[in-house]
C-alpha positions as CSV (number, residue, x, y, z in Angstrom):
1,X,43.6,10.5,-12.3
2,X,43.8,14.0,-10.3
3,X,46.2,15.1,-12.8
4,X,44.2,14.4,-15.2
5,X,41.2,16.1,-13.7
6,X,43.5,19.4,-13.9
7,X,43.8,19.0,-17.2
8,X,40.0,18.7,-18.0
9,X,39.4,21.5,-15.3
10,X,41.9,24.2,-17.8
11,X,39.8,22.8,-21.0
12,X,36.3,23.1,-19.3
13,X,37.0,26.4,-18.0
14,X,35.9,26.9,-14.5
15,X,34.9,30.6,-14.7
16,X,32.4,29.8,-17.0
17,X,31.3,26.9,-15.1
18,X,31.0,29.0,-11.8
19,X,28.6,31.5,-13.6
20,X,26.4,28.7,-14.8
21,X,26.2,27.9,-11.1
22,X,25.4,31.1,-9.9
23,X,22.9,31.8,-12.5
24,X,21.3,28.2,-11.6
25,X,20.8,28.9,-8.0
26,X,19.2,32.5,-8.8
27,X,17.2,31.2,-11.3
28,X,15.7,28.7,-8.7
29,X,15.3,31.5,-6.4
30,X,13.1,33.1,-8.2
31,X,10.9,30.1,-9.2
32,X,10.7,29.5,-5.9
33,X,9.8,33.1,-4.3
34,X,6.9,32.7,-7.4
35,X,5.9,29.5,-6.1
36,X,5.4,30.2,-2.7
37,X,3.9,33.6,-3.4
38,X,1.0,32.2,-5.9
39,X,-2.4,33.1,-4.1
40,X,-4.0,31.1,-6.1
41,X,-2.8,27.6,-4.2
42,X,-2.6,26.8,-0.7
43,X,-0.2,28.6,1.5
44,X,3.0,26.0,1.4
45,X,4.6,24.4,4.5
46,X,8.0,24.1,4.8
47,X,8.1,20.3,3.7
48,X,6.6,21.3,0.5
49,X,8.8,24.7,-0.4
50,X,11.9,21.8,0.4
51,X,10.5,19.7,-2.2
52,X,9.9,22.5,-4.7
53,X,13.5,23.0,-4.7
54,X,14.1,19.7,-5.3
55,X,12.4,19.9,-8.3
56,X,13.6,22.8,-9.5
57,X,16.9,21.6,-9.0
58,X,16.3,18.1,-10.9
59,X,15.8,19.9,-14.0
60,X,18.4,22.9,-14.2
61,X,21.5,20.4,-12.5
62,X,20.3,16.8,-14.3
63,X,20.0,19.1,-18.1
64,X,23.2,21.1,-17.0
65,X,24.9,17.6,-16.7
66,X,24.2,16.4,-20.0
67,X,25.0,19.7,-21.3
68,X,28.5,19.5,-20.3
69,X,28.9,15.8,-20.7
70,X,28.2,16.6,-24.6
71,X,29.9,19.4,-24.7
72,X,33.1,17.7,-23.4
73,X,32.5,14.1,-24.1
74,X,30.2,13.4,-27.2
75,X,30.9,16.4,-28.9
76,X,34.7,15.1,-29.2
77,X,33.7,11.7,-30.2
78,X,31.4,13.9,-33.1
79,X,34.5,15.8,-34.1
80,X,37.0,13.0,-34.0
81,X,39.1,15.0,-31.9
82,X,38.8,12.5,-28.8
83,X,41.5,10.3,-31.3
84,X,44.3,13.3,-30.6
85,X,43.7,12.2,-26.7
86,X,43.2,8.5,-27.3
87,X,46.5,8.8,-29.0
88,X,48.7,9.8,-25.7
89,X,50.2,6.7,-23.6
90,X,46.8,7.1,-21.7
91,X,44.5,4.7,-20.3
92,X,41.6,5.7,-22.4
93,X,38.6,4.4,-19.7
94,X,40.7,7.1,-17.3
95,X,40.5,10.0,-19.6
96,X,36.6,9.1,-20.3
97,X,36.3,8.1,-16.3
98,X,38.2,11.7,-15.3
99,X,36.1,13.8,-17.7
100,X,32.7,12.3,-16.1
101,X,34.1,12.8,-12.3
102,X,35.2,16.3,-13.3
103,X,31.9,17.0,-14.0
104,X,30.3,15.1,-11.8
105,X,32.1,16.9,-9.0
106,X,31.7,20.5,-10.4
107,X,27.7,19.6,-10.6
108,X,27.7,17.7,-7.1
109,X,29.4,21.2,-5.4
110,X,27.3,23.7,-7.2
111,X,23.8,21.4,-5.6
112,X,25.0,21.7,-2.1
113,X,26.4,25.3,-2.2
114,X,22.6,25.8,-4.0
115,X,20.6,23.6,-1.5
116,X,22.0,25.9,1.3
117,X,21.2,29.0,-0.9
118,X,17.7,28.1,-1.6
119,X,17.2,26.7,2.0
120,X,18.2,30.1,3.7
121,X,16.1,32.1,1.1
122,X,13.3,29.9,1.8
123,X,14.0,31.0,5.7
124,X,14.3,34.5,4.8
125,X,11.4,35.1,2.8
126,X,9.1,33.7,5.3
127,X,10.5,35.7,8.1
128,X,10.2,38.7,5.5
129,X,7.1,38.1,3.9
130,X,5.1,35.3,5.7
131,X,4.5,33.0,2.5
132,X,5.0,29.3,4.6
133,X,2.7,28.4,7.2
134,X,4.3,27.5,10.4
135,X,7.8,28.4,11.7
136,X,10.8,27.5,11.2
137,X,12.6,24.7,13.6
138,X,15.8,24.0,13.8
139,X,14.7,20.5,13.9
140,X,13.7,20.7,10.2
141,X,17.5,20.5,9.2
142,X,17.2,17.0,10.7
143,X,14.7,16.0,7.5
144,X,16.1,18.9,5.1
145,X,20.0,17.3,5.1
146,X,18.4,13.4,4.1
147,X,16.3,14.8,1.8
148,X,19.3,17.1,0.1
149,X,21.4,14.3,0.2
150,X,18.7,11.8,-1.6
151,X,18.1,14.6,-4.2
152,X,21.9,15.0,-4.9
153,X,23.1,11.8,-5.8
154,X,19.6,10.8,-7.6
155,X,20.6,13.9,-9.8
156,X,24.1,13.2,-10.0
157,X,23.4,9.8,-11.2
158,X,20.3,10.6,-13.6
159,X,23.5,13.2,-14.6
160,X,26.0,9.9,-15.4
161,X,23.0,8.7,-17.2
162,X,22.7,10.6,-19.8
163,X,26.4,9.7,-20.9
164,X,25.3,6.2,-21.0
165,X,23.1,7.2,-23.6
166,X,25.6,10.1,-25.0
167,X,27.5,7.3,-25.5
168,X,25.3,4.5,-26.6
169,X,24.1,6.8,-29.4
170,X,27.0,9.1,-29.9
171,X,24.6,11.7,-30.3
172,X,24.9,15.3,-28.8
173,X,20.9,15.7,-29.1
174,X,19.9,11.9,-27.7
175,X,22.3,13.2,-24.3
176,X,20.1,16.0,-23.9
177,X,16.7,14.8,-24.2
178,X,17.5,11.5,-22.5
179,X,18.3,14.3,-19.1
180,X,14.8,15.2,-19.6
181,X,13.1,12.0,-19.8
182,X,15.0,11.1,-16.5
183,X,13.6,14.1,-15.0
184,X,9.9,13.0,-15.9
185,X,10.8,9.5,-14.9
186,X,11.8,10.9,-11.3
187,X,8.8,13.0,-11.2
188,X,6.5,10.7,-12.2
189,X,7.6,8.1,-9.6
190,X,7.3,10.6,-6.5
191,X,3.9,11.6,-8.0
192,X,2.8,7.8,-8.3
193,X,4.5,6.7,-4.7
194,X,2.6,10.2,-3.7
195,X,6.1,11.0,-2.0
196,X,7.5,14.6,-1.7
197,X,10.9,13.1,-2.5
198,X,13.3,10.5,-3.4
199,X,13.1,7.0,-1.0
200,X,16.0,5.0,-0.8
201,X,15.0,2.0,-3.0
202,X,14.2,4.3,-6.2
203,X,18.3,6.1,-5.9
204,X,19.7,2.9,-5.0
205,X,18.1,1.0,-8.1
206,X,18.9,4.3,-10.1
207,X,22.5,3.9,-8.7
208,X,22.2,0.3,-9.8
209,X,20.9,0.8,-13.1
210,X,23.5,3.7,-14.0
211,X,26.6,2.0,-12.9
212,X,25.5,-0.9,-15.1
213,X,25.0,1.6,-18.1
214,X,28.3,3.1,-17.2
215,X,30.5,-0.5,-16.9
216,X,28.8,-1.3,-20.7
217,X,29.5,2.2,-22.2
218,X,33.1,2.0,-20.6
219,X,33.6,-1.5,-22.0
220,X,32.3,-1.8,-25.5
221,X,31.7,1.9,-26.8
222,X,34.9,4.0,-25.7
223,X,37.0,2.6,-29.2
224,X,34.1,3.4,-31.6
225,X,35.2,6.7,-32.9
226,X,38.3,4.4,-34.2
């Protein structure tokens, strides 16, 4: 499987990868330096300026998973070339089950490197500029790492999702949109619990639901480019 893996990582192309990343985190940055620095709301705590990144971060990493899973997954199935692979003395649920953990890893490092990004700039800018009311505690790491940790395997697995339904529909389009409907679905529950993040019950029964998804893609749709 970690051979494998190498071989995805050459085709994937990690440079490229790694300025995606970069880009991300800069991008959420700056969404989030607008965010806290709108006069027009309530000056944010520190709970809330977490959560903002959290929602940043669900829809650049969740639509940047689905990106590359149809980029490197449906989009072979599209072109037929996922037959020159399936015709190697290769387990073809590994190939499909290295391509998705390749990804899934490159994703699940570029979240933490950008939660600790995002959470020092939130630091910084209110030492700089004053924009959170209150001061920072080191005791706020304490509820910052559970609430990273929640946000990154919801996102992850909202990721994985969407090649359920890349692979359901075989469709490159279907991937993408089905990243942004999980987005509003994860939204839309925190708004309706009136929760600033994920709780335990909604990322285990999204970790239920997707591995489901993932054992029926694996099983019955793998072959159908045959």
């Amino acid at each position: 499987m970690t051979h494998l893996m190498k071989l995805e990582l050459k085709k994937v192309g990690l440079k490229k990868y790694i300025l995606f990343s970069i880009i991300g985190i800069f991008i959420s940055m700056f969404f989030l330096f607008a965010g806290l620095n709108d006069s027009s709301t309530i000056k944010s705590s520190y709970e809330t300026a977490f959560s903002t990144v959290g929602l940043i971060f669900c829809f650049y990493y969740v639509i940047l998973f689905s990106v590359l899973v149809a980029a490197y997954i449906i989009n072979e199935y599209n072109h037929k070339t996922i037959l020159v692979m399936f015709s190697y003395p290769i387990n073809r649920r590994k190939l499909i089950i290295a391509k998705l953990l390749l990804i899934t890893l490159l994703v699940l490092f570029s979240m933490i490197v950008g939660y600790i990004c995002c959470g020092a700039f939130i630091v910084i800018a209110d030492r700089c500029w004053g924009l959170i009311e209150g001061e920072f505690k080191i005791s706020f790491l304490f509820c910052w790492i559970p609430t990273a940790l929640k946000a990154i395997i919801t996102f992850c697995t909202l990721g994985i999702g969407t090649f359920v339904i890349g692979m359901i529909k075989k469709s490159v389009p279907m991937t993408i949109i089905s990243a942004m409907v999980f987005c509003y679905i994860r939204q839309f529950y925190i708004a309706g619990m009136d929760l600033y993040e994920e709780n335990w019950p909604f990322v285990i029964g999204v970790a239920v639901i997707t591995s489901i998804g993932v054992c029926y893609a694996l099983t019955y749709k793998i072959g159908q480019a045959d």
